[in-house]
C-alpha positions as CSV (number, residue, x, y, z in Angstrom):
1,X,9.4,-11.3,2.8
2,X,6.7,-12.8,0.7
3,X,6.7,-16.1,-1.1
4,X,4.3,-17.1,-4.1
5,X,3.9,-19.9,-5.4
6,X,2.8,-20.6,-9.0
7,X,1.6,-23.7,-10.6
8,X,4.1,-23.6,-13.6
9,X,6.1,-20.5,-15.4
10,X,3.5,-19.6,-17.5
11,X,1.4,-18.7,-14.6
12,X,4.6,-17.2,-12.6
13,X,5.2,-15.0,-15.7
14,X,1.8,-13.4,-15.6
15,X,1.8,-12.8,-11.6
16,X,5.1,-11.1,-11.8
17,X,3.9,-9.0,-14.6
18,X,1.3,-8.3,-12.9
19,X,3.1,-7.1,-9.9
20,X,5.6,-5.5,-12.2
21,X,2.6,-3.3,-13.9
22,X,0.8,-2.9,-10.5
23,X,4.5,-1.3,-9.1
24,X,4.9,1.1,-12.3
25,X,1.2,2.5,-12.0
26,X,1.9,3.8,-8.4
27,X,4.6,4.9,-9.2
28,X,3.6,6.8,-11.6
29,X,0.6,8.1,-9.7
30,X,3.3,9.0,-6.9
31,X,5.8,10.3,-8.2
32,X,5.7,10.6,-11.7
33,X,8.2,7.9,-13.3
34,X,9.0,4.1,-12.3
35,X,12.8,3.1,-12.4
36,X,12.8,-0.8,-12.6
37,X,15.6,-2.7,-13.3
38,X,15.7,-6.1,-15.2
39,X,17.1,-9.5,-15.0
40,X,18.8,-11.7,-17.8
41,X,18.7,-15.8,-18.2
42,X,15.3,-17.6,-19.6
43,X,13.2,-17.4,-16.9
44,X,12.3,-13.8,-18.0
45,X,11.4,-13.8,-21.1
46,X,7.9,-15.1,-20.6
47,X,7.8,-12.0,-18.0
48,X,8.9,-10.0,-20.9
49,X,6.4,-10.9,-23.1
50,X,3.5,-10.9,-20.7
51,X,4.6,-7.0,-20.1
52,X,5.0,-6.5,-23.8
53,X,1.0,-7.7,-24.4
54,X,0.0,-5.5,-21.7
55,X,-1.6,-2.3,-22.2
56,X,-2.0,-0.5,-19.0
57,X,1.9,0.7,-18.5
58,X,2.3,4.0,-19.3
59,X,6.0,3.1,-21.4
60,X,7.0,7.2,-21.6
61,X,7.8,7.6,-18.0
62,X,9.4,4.2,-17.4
63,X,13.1,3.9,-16.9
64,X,15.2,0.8,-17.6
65,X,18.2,-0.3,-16.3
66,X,19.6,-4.4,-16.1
67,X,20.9,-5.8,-12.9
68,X,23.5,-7.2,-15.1
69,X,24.8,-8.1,-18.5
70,X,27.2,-10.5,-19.7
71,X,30.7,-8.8,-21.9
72,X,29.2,-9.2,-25.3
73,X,27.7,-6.6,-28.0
74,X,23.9,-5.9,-27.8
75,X,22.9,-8.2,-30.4
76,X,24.7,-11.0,-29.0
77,X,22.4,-13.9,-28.6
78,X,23.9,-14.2,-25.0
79,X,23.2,-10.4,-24.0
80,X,20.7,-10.1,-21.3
81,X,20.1,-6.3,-23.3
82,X,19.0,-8.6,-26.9
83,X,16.6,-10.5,-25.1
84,X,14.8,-7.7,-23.3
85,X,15.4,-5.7,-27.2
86,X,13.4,-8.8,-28.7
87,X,10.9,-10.1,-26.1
88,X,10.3,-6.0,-24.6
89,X,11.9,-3.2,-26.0
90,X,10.3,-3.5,-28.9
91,X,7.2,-3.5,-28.5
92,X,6.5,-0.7,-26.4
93,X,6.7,3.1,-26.8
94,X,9.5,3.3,-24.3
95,X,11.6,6.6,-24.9
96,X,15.5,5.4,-26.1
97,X,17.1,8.0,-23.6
98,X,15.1,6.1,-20.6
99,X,16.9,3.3,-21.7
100,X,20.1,2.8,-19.7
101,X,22.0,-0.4,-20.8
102,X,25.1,-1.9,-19.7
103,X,27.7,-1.4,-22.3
104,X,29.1,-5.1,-22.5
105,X,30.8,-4.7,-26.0
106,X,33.5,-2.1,-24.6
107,X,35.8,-2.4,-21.6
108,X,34.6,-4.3,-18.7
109,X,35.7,-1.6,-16.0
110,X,35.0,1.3,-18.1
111,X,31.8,0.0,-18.7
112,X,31.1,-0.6,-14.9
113,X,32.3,3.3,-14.4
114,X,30.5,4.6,-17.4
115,X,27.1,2.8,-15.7
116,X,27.8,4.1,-12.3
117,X,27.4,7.8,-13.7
118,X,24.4,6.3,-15.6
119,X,22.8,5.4,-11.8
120,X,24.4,8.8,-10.5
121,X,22.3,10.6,-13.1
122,X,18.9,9.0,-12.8
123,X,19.0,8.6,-8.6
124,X,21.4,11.0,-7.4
125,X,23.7,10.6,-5.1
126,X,27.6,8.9,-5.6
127,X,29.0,5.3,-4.4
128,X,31.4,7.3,-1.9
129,X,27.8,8.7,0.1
130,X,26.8,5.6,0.8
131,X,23.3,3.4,-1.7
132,X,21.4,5.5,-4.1
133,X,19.5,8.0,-2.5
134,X,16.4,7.4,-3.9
135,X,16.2,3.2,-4.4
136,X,14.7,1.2,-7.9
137,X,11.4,0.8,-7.9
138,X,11.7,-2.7,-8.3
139,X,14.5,-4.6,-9.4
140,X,13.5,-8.2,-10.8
141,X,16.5,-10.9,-9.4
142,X,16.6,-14.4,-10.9
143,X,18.8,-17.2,-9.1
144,X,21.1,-19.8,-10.7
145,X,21.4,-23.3,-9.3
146,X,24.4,-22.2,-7.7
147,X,23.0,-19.8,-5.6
148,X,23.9,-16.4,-7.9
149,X,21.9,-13.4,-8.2
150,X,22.8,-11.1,-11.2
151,X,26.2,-11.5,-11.5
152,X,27.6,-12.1,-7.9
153,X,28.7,-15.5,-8.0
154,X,29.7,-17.0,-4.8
155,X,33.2,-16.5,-3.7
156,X,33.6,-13.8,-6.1
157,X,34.9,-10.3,-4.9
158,X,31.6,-8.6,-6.0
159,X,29.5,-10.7,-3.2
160,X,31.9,-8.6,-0.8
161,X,31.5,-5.1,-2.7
162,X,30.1,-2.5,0.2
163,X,30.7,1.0,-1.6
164,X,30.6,0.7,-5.4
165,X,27.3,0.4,-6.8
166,X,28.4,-1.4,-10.7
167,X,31.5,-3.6,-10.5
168,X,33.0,-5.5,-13.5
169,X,34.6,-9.0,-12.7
170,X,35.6,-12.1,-14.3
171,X,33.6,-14.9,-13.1
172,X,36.0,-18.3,-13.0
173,X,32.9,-20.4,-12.7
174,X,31.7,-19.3,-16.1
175,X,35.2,-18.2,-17.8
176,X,33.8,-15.1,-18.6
177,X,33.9,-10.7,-17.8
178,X,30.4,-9.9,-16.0
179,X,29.2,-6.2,-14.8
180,X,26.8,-6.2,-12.2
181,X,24.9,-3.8,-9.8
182,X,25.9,-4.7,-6.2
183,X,24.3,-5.3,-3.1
184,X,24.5,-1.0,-1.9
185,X,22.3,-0.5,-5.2
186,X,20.1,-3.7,-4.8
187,X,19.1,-3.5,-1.2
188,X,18.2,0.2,-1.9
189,X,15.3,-0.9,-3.9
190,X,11.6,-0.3,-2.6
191,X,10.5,-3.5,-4.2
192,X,12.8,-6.7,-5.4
193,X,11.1,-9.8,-7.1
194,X,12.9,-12.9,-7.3
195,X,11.9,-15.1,-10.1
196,X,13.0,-18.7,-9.5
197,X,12.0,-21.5,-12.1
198,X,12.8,-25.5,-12.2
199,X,13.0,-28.6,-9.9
200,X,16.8,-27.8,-10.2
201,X,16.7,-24.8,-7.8
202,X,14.7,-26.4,-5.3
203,X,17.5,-27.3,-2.7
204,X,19.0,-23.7,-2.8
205,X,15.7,-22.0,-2.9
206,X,14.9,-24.0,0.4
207,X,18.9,-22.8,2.1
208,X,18.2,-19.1,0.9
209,X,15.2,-18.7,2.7
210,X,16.2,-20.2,5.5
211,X,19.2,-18.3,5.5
212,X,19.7,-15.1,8.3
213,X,21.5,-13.8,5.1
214,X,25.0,-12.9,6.6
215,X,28.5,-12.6,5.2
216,X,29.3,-16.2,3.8
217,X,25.8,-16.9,2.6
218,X,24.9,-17.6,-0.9
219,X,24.3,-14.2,-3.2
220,X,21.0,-14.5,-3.5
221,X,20.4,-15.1,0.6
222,X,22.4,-11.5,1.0
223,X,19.1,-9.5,-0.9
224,X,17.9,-8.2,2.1
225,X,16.5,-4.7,0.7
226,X,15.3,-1.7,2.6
227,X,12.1,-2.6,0.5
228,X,9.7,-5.7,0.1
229,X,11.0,-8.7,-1.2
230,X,9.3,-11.7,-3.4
231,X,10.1,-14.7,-3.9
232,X,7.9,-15.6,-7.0
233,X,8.1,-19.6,-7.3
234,X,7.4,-22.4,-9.9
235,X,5.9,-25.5,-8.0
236,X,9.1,-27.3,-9.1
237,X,11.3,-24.6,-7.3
238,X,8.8,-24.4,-4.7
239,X,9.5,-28.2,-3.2
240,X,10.6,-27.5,0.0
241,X,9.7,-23.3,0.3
242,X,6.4,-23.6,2.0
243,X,7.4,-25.5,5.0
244,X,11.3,-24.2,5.3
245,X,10.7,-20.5,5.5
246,X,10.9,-18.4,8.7
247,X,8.1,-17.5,10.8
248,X,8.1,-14.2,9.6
249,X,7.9,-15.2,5.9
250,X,4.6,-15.3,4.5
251,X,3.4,-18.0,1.6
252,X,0.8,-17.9,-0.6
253,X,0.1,-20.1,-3.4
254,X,-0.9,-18.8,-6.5
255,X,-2.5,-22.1,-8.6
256,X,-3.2,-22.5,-12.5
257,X,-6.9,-23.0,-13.0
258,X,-8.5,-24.4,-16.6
259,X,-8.5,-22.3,-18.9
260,X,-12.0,-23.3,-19.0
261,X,-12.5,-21.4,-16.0
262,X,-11.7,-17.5,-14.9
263,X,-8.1,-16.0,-14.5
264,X,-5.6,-18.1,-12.5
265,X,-4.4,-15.4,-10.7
266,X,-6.2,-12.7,-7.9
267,X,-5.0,-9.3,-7.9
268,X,-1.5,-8.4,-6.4
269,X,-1.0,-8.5,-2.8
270,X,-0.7,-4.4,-1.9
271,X,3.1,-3.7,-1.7
């Protein structure tokens, strides 16, 4: 695990971008594509953006999936799908069949089973085997107050989910239908990046990472993937990170200068 640490979320936008572009370049070198998938809520969109303005991506052998999306049509100001359309999509020469969103206008359980063959396509494999067989190249997480990643909610049967890789539920907490990826598809991934924003995440930033991350923890302490793991931080959701990690966990603090001065931010830590 690796935790950053970034002066405020302009300056945690551009080092996840930048980790985000460093991952698809490699990728690309390696194998010829980059799978990522991405996150909804606001902490995002200045990721989006940052991406969006950069011009060393190769777009044409990117694929994109979501890590969730909430039951509403595509241009639903609420759709995690609209805000990556406005702040993203749009602006880059992505191809429209590498696109692979989560269909949140039609049934919720069709449209978990219609994304599952969506995944089966792209990665191989089938939810009865066992995870993808070959894992996202990253998947960016965010975290809710609560403790949720994606949609898995705490004490919500997806947090439990071992076989299917998409499930649909209705989540009480926010009276509403959810599909999400589950933890068999997320802890596949080579590379996930948390993205954690605001003085209001601070107390369950600090439990999640000192979590062991067994059954009964919060969601977002059960991303343990087969990959690396980041924890990119705002100072304010930072509080308590630096001296509550495990021993294991490395820190590193990524500070805003002046803009007076040169770039805030070093190159990304090799993955």
């Amino acid at each position: 695990m690796t935790i950053e640490t970034y002066s405020d979320l302009n300056a945690l936008a551009s080092g996840v971008a930048n980790r985000i572009a460093d991952v698809a370049r490699r990728a690309i070198a390696a194998r010829g594509r980059c799978t990522i998938a991405l996150a909804g809520g606001s902490t995002p969109r200045p990721i989006y953006q940052q991406l969006a303005a950069a011009n060393d991506i190769d777009w044409q052998w990117v694929t994109l999936f979501w890590g969730d999306e909430r039951c509403v049509p595509p241009d639903h100001q609420d759709s995690n799908f609209h805000m990556a359309q406005e702040t993203l999509l749009a602006q880059v020469a992505i191809p429209a069949a590498q696109i692979f969103r989560m269909r949140g206008e039609g049934e919720p359980q069709a449209a978990a089973s219609a994304y599952t063959r969506d995944l089966m396509q792209v990665f191989g494999g089938d939810p009865q085997s066992g995870p993808p067989p070959e894992g996202f190249d990253l998947i960016l997480l965010g975290m809710g107050s609560d403790g949720h990643t994606a949609s898995l909610f705490p004490g919500t049967p997806a947090v439990d989910e071992q076989q299917a890789w998409v499930v649909a539920q209705h989540v009480p907490h926010v009276d509403a239908w959810r599909i999400t990826l589950t933890y068999p598809v997320i802890n596949a991934a080579h590379n996930v990046v948390f993205a954690v924003a605001g003085a209001d995440k601070a107390a369950r930033v600090q439990e999640i990472l000192a979590s062991t991350g067994q059954p009964g923890a919060l969601p977002a302490a059960r991303v343990q993937p087969a990959g690396d793991l980041i924890w990119a931080l705002d100072q304010a959701a930072a509080a308590h990170a630096s001296v509550r990690a495990p021993p294991a966990t490395h820190v590193r603090a990524r500070m805003q200068r002046p803009k007076a001065t040169e770039s805030a931010h070093a190159a990304p830590e090799k993955l």
